[in-house]
DOSE-585231 format. One record per residue: residue number from 1; residue in three letters; x, y, z of N, C-alpha, C, CB in turn. Coordinates in steps of 0.001 Angstrom, whole numbers. Glycine has a CB too. Layout:
+------+------+---------+---------+---------+---------+---------+---------+---------+---------+---------+---------+---------+---------+
! resi ! resn !     n_u !     n_v !     n_w !    ca_u !    ca_v !    ca_w !     c_u !     c_v !     c_w !    cb_u !    cb_v !    cb_w !
+------+------+---------+---------+---------+---------+---------+---------+---------+---------+---------+---------+---------+---------+
!  NUM !  ALA !       X !       Y !       Z !       X !       Y !       Z !       X !       Y !       Z !       X !       Y !       Z !
...
+------+------+---------+---------+---------+---------+---------+---------+---------+---------+---------+---------+---------+---------+
***
This chain:
+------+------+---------+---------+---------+---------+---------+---------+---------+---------+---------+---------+---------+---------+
! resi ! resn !     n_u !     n_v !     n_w !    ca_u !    ca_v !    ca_w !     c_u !     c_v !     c_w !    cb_u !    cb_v !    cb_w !
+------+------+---------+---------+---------+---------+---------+---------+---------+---------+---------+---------+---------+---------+
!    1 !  UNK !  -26183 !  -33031 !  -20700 !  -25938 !  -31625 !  -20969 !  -26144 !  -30793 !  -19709 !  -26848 !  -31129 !  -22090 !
!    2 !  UNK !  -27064 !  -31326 !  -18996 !  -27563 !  -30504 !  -17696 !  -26512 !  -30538 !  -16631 !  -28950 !  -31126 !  -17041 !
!    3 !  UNK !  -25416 !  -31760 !  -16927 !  -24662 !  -32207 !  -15812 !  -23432 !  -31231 !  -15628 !  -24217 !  -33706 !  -16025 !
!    4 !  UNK !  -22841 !  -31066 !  -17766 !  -22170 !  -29935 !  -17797 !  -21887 !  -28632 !  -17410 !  -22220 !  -29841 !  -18346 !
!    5 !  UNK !  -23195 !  -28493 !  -17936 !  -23687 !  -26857 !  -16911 !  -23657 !  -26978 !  -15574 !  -25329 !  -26263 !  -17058 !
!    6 !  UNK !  -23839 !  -27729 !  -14785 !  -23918 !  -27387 !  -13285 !  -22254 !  -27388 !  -12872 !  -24945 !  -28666 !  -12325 !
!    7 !  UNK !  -21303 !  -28227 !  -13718 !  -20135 !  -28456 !  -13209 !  -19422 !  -26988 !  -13712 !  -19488 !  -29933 !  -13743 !
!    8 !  UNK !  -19669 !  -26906 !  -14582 !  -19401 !  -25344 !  -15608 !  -19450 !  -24085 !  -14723 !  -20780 !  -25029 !  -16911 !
!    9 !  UNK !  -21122 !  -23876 !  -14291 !  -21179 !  -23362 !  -12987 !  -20410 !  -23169 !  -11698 !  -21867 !  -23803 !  -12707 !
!   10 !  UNK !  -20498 !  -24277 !  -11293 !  -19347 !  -24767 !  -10031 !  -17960 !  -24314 !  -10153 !  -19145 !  -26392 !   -9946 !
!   11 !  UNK !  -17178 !  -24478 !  -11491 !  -15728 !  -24032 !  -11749 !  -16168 !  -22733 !  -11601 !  -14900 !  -24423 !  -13189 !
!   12 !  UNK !  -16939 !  -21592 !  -12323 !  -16815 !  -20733 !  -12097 !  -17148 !  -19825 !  -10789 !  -17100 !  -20598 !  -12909 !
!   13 !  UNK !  -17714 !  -20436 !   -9482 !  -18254 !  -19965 !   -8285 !  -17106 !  -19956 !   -7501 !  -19391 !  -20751 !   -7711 !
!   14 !  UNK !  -16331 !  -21933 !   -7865 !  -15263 !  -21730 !   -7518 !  -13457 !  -20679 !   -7365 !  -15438 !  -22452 !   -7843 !
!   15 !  UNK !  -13958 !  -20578 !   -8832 !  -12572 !  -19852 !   -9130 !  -13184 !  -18207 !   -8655 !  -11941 !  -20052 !  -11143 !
!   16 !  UNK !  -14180 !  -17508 !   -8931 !  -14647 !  -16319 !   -8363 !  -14365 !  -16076 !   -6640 !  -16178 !  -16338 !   -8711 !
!   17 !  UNK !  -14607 !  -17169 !   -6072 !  -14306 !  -17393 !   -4467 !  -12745 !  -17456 !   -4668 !  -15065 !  -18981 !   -3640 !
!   18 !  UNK !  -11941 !  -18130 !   -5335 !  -10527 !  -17904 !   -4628 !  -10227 !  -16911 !   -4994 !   -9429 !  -18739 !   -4807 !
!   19 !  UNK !  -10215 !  -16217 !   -6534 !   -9374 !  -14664 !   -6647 !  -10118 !  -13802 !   -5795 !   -9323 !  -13881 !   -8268 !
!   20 !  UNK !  -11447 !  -13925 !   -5102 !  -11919 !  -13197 !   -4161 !  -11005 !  -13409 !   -2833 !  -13360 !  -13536 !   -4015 !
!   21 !  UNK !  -10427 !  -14563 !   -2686 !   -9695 !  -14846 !   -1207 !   -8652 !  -14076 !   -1396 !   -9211 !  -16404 !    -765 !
!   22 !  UNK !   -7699 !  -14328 !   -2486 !   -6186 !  -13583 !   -3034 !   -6062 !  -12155 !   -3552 !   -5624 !  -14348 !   -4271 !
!   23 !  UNK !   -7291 !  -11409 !   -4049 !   -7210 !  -10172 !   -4076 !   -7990 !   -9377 !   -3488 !   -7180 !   -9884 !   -5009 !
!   24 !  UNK !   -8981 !   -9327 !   -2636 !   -9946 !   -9495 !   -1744 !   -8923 !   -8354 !    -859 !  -10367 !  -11237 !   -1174 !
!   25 !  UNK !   -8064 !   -8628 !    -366 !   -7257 !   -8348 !     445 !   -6371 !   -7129 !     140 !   -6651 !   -9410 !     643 !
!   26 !  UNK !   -5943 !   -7672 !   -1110 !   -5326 !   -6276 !   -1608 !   -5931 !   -4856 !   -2374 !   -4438 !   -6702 !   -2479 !
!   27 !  UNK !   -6765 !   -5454 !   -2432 !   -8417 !   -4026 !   -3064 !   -8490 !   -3647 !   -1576 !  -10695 !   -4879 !   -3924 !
!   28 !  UNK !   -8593 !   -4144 !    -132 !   -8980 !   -3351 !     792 !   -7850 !   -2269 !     902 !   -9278 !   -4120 !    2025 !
!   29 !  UNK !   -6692 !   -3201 !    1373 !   -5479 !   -2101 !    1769 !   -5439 !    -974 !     796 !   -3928 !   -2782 !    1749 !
!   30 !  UNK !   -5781 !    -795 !    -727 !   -5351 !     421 !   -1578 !   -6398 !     992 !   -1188 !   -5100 !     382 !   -3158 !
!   31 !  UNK !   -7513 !     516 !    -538 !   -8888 !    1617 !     -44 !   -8595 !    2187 !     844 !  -10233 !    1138 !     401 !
!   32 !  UNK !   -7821 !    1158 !    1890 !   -7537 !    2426 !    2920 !   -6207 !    3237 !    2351 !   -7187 !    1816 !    4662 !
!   33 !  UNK !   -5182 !    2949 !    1637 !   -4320 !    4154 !     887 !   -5378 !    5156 !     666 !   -3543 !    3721 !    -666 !
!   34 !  UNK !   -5957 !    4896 !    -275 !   -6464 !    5992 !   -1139 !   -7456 !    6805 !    -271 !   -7181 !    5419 !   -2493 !
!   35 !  UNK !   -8112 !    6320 !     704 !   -8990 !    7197 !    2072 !   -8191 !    7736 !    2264 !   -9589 !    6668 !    3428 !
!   36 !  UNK !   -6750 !    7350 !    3096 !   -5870 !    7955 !    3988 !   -5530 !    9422 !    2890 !   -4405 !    6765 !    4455 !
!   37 !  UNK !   -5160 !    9169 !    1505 !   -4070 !   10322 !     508 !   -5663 !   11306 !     408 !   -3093 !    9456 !   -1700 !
!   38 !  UNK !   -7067 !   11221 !     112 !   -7594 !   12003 !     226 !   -8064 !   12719 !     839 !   -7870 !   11903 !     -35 !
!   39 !  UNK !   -8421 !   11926 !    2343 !   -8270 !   13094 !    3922 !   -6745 !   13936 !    3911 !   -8227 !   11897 !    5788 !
!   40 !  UNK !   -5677 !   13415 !    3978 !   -4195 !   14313 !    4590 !   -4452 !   15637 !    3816 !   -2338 !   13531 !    4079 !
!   41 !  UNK !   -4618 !   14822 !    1495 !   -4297 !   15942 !    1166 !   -5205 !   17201 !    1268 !   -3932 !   15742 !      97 !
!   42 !  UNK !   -6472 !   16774 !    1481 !   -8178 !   17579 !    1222 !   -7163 !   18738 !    2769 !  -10597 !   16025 !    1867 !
!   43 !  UNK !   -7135 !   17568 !    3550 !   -6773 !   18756 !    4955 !   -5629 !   19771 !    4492 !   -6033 !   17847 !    6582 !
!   44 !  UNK !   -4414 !   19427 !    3925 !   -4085 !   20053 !    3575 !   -4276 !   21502 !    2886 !   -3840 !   19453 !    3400 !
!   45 !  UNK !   -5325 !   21298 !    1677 !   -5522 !   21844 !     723 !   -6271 !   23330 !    1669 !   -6356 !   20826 !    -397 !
!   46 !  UNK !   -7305 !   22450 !    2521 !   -8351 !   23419 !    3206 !   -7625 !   24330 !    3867 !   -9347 !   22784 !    4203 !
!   47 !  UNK !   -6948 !   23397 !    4852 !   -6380 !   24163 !    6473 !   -5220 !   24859 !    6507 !   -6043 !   23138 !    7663 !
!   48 !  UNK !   -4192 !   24308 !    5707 !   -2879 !   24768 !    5652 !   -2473 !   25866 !    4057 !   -1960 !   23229 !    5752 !
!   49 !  UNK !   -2878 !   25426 !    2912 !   -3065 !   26287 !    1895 !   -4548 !   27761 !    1975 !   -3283 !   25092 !     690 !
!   50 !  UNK !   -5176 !   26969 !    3300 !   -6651 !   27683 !    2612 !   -7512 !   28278 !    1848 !   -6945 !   28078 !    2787 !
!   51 !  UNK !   -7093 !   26786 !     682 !   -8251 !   27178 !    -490 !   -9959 !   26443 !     393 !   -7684 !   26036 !   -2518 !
!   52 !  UNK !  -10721 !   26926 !    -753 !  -12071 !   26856 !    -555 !  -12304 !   25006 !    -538 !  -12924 !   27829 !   -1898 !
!   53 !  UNK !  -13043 !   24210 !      31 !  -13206 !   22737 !    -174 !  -13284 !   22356 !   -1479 !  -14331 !   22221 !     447 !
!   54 !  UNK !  -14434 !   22856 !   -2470 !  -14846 !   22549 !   -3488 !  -13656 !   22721 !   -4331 !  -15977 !   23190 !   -3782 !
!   55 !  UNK !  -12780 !   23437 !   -4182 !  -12236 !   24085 !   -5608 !  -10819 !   22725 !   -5005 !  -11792 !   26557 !   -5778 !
!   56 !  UNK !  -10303 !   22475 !   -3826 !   -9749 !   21244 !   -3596 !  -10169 !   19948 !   -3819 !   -9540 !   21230 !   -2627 !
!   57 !  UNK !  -11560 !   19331 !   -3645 !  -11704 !   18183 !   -4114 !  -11586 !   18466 !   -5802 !  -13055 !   17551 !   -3522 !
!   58 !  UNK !  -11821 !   19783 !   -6457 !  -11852 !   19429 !   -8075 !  -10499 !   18706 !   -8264 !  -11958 !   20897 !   -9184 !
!   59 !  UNK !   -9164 !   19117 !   -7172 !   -7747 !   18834 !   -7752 !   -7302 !   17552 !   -7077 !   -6637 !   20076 !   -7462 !
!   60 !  UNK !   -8625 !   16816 !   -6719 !   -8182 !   15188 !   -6239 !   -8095 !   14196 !   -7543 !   -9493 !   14438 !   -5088 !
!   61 !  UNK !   -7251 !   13438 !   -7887 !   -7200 !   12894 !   -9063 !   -8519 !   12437 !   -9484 !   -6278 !   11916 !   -9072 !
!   62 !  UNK !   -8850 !   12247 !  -10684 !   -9969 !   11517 !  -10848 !  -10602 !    9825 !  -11221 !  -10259 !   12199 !  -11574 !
!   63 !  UNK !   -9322 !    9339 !  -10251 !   -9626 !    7882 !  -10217 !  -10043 !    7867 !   -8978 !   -8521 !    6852 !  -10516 !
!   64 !  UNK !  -10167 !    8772 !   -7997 !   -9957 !    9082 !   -6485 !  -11558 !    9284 !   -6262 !   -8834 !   10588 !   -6061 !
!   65 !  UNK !  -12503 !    9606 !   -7677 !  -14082 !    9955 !   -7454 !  -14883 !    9279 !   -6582 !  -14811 !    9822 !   -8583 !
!   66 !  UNK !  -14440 !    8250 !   -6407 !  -15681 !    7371 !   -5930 !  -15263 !    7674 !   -3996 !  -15537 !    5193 !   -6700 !
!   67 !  UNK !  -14276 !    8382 !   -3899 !  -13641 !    8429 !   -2420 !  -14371 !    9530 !   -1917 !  -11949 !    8675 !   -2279 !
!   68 !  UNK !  -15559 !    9935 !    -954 !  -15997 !   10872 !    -602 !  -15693 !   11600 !     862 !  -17060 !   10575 !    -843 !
!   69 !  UNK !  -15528 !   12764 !     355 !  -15079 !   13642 !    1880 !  -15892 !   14449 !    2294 !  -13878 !   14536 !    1895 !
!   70 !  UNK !  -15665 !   15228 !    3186 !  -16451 !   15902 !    3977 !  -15656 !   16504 !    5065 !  -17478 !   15095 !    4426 !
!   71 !  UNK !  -16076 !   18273 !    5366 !  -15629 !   18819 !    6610 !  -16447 !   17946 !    7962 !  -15995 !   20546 !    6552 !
!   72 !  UNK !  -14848 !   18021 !    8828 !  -15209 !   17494 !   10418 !  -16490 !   18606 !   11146 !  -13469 !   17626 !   11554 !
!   73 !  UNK !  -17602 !   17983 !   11725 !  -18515 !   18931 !   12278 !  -17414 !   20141 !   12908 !  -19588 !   18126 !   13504 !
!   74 !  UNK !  -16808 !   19878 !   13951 !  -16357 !   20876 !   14644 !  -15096 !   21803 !   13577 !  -15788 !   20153 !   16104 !
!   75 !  UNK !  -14995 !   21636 !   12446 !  -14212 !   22036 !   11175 !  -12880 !   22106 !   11611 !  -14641 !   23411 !   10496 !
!   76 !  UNK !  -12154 !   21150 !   11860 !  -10366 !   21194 !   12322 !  -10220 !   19660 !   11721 !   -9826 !   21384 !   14510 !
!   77 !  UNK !  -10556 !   19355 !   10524 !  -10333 !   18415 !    9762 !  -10967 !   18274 !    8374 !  -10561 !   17496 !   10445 !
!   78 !  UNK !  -10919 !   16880 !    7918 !  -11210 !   16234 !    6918 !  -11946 !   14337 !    7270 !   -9739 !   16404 !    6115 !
!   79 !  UNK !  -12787 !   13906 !    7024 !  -13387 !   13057 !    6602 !  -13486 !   12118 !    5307 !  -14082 !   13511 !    6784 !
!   80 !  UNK !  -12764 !   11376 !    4947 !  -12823 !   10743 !    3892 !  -13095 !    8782 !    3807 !  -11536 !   11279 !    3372 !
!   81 !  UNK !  -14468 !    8552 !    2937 !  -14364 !    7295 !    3036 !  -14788 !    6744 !    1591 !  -15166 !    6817 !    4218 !
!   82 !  UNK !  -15419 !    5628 !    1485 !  -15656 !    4685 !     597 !  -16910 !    3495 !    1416 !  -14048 !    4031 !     174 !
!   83 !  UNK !  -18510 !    4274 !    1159 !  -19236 !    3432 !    1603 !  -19117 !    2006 !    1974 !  -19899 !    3536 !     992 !
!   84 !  UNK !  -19316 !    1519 !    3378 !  -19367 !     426 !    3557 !  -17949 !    -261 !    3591 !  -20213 !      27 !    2718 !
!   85 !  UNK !  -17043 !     464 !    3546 !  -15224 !    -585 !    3075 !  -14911 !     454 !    4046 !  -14051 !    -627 !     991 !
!   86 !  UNK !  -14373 !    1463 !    4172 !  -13321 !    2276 !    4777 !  -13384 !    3697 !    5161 !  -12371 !    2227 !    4013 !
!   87 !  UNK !  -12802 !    4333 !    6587 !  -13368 !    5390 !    6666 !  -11726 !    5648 !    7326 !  -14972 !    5559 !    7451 !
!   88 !  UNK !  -11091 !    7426 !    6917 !   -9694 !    7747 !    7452 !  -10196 !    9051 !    7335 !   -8201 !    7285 !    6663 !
!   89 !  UNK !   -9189 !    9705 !    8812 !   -9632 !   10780 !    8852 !   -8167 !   11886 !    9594 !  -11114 !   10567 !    9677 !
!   90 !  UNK !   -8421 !   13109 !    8219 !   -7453 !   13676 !    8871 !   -7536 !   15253 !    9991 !   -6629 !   13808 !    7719 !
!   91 !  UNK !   -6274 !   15377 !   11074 !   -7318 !   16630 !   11518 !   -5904 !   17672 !   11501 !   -8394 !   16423 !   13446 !
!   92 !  UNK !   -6458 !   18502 !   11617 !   -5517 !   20229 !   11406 !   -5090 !   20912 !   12961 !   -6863 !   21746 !   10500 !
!   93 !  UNK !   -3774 !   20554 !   13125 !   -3513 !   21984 !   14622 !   -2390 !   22983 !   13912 !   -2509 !   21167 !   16639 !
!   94 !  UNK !   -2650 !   24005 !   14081 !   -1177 !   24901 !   13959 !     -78 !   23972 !   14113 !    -950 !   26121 !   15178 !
!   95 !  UNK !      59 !   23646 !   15348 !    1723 !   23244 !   15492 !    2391 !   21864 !   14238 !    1897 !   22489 !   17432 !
!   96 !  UNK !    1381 !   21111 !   14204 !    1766 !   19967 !   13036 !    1127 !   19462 !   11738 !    1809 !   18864 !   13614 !
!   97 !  UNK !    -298 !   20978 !   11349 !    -451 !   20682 !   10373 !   -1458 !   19626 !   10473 !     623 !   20503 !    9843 !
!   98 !  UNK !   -1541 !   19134 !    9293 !   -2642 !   17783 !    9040 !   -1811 !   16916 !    9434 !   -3279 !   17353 !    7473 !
!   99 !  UNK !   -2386 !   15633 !   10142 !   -2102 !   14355 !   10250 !   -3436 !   13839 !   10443 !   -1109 !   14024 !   11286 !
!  100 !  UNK !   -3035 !   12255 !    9883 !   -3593 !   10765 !    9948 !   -4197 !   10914 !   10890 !   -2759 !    9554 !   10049 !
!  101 !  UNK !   -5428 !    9953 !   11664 !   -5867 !    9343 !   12578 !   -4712 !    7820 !   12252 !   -7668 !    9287 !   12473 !
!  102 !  UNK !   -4914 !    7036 !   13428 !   -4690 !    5965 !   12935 !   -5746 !    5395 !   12894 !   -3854 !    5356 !   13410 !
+------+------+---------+---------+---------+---------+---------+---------+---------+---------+---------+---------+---------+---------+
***
């Protein structure tokens, strides 16, 4: 019975490690999507509409919660990441508006 369980075990460490190899990958890239769509639009919202921050993150979707932003110290941007996984950042000039970092 003891032998079962350890093999039981094993299938499941195993199979947890490969859909970790095969989707692993694709959970990062939608982190950095979803960093990148909440810096452009937050900059947007601030710099180019100039509403207030707060009342713009209320109109970030709310699957988007766990994505946290923040004004750039020198305030000619946006800051947006996801502890420990991903950090994108967007910044504000007159002539082009918000854009990406790469």
């Amino acid at each position: 019975m003891r032998c079962v369980l350890k093999w039981a075990l094993l299938v499941v460490v195993l199979a947890t490690g490969a859909a970790g190899v095969f989707v692993g990958p694709r959970i990062y890239r939608l982190c950095i999507i979803g960093t990148g769509y909440i810096a452009k639009q937050m900059c947007s919202c601030v710099f180019v509409a100039e509403r207030d921050f707060t009342a713009c993150r209320r109109d970030m979707p709310i699957d988007m919660a766990r994505v946290h932003a923040a004004l750039l110290e020198h305030g000619s941007g946006i800051r947006a990441w996801l502890p420990a996984v991903v950090e994108r950042t967007a910044h504000y000039t007159s002539s082009t508006g918000c854009t990406l970092d790469d």
